[in-house]
N, C-alpha and C positions, 0 to 999 in steps of 0.2 A: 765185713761191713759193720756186722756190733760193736769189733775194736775201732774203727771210724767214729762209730757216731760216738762211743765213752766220751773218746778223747776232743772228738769238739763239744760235747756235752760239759768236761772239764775247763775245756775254752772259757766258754759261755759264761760257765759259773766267775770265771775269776775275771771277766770281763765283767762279769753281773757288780762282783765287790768291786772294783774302781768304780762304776758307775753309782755305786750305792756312797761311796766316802765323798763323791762330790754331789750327790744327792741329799745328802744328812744337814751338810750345812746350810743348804739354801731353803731344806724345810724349814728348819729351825730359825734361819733366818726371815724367812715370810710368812710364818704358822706365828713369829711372836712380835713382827715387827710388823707385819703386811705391808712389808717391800720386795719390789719387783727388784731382782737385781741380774741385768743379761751381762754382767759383765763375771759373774760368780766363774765361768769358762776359763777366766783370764788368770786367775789365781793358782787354778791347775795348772796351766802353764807355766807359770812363775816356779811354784812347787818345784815343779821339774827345771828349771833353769837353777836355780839355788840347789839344789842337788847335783847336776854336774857342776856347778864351779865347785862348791867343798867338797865333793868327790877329788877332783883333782884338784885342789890346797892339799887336802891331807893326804890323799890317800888310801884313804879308807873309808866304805860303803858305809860304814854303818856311824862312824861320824859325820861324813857327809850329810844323812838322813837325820842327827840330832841336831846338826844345825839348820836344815831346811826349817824344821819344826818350827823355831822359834822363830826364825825370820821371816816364814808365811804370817807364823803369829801376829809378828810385828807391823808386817806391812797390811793386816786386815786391819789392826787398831789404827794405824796411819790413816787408811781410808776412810772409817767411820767417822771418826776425826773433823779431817777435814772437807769429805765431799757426803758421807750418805748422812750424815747427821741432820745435813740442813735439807732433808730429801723425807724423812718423814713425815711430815705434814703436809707432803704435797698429793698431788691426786698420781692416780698409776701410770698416766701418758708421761706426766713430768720423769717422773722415777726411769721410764723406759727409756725416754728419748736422753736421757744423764748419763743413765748406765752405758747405755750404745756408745756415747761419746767418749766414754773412761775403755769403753772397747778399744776404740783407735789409738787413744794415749798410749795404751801399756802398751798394746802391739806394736807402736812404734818405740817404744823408750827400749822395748829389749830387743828391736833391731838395731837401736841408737849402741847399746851396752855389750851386746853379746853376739852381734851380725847376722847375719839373715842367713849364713850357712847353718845345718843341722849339727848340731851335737851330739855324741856320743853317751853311755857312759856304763862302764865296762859289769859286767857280773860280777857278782864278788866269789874271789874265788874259790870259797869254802861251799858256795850254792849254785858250782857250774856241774852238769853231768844231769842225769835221770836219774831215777824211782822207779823201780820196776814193780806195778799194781796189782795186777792180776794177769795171769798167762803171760804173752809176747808185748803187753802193753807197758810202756815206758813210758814220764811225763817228767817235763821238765823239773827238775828241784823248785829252783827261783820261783816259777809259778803257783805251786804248791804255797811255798812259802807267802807268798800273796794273798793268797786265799785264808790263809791263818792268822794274817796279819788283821786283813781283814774281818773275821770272823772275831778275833776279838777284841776289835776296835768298835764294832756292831754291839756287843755284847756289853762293853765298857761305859758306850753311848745309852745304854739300856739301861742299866744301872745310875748311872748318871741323871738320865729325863725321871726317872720310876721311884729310884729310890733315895736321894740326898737331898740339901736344903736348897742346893743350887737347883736342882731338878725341879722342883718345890716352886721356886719363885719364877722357874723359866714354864711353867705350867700356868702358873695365878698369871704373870706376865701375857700369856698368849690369850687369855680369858678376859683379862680387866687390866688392864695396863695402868688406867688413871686409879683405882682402887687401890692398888699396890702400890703407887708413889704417892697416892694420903695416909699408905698405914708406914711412911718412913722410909721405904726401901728407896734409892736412888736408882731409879728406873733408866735415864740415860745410862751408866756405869755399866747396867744388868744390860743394856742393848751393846754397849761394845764389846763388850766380855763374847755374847752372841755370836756377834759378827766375828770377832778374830778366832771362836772356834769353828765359827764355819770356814774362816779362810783357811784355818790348819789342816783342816780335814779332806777340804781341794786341795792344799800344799803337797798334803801327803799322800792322795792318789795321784796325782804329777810328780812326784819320787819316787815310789813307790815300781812305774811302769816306765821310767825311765831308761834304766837297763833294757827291755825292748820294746821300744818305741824309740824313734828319731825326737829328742826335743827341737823343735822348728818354731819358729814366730806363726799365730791363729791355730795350734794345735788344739787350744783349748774349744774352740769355735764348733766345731761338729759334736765335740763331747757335750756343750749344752744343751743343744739341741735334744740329745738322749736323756740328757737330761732334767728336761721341762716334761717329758713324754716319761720319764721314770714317776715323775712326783706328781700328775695325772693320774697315770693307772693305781699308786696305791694310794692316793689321795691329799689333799693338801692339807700337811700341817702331820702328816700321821709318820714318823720316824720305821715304823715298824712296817707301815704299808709300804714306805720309800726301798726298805730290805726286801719285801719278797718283790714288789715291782722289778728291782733294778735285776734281780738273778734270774724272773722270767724274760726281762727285755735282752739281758744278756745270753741266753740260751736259745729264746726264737733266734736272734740275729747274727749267731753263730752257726748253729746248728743248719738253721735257712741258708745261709749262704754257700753252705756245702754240699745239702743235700737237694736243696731243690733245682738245680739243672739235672740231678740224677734221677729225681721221680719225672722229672718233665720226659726226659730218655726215652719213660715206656709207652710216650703218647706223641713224641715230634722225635724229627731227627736228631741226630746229634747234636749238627750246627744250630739249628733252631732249638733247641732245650738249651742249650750253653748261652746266648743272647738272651731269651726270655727270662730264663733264672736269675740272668746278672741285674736285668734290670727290674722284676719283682721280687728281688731277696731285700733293696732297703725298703720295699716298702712292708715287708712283713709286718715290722715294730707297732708301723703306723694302723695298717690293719688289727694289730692286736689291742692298740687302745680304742679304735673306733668299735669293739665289740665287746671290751670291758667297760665302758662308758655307755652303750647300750641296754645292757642289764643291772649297771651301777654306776649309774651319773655323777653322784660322786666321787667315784674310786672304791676301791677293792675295802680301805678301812678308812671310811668317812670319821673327821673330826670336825665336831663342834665348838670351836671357843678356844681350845688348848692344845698342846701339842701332847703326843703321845709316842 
């Protein structure tokens, strides 16, 4: 049972970092822009569609994964561009009811591009096999790797917000945005710049989990959802609360999924614990923010004015 619960505990964790890499950017995006964007889903999805097709152009995983990069990049600065640009000065219904709409575009253009069956895309094979951890516990390589991918793309992003010039202006930006475009800086530029690192950042949780996951057209669509509920619990605008949010909401909703038909066991039947657990384990998440928002209305690391 402890090697059970490690190993979806490890789940958890690396399900915590994809949710954290498409969390980051839409902090960052609405901590500096206060834009609502529900279409931020859709980018992860893409992410992972440009990763199986240069997967199979090249050949190879990890070229694959450098051109995903740029071409999330690209197609974030495309959007700002020409749709969320003219979206800032509007109030947050506008912004939602646009975004929705950029929802059904993309989700149809990569049925239109790439067909409505799911795609593949293969492990790479230098990170197929296990890790043997501790005792008889074994975890996948590839996952592992995820997690370290992760861990220091968190740490890079840290760095980044904390300690450089860009970090610097994207801080004064989140606080006084009109301040910062009188003392010179070209604050539109500073907002696209923004946006295409947040799409990079969903690009590369949608490549990243590609190898297992089916990429499908609306895959990005239930990841939001976790994803509005990630940057709730550690609060809006807080990069740092977005990381330990996403690794708690990754862990309840792993770990919940497995175990709670089996705690149910010692109080209902079988049949009846296996029913009740399927349909109270999505709502764990939900329960976990309704009682971190209880004690911290805010979230876990309330920000003021700036991002952090």
């Amino acid at each position: 049972m402890l090697n059970l619960f490690l190993l979806q505990a490890l789940n958890g964790v690396q399900f915590g970092i994809m949710l954290f890499l498409v969390a980051a950017g839409l902090t960052l995006i609405f901590g500096i822009m206060d834009l609502i964007n529900l279409s931020h889903g859709v980018l992860y999805m893409v992410g992972a569609y440009f990763a199986a097709t240069f997967v199979a152009l090249t050949g190879s995983f990890v070229l694959g994964l450098l051109l995903a990069l740029p071409a999330a990049l690209l197609l974030g600065i495309v959007l700002e561009l020409l749709v969320f640009r003219r979206l800032y000065e509007r109030d947050h219904l506008d912004q939602v009811l646009a975004t929705f709409g950029l929802i059904l575009i993309l989700n149809e253009s990569v049925k239109v591009i790439w067909g409505a069956a799911p795609l593949s895309v293969p492990v790479p094979e230098v990170l197929t096999g296990s890790v043997q951890l501790f005792g008889n516990v074994r975890y996948p390589l590839y996952r592992l790797v995820i997690i370290a991918a992760g861990l220091a793309t968190a740490a890079g992003l840290y760095v980044l917000v904390n300690f450089t010039r860009v970090g610097m202006l994207l801080r004064a930006g989140a606080s006084n945005a009109p301040m910062v475009s009188a003392l010179g800086v070209d604050i539109r530029r500073l907002f696209t710049v923004v946006f295409g690192l947040g799409a990079m950042l969903a690009g590369l949780a949608g490549a990243l989990v590609a190898p297992i996951l089916s990429v499908e057209p609306g895959m990005g669509d239930s990841v939001l959802i976790l994803t509005f509920v990630v940057i709730v619990i550690g609060g809006v605008g807080s990069v740092r609360g977005a990381f330990i949010a996403a690794i708690l909401v990754g862990v309840v909703d792993t770990v919940g999924r497995t175990f709670g038909p089996i705690l149910l066991r010692t109080m209902l039947d079988p049949s009846a614990a296996s029913q009740t657990g399927r349909a109270l384990a999505p709502m764990l998440i939900y329960i976990l923010m309704a009682a971190v928002l209880l004690f911290r209305p805010m979230g876990l690391f309330p920000v003021r004015g700036a991002v952090r």
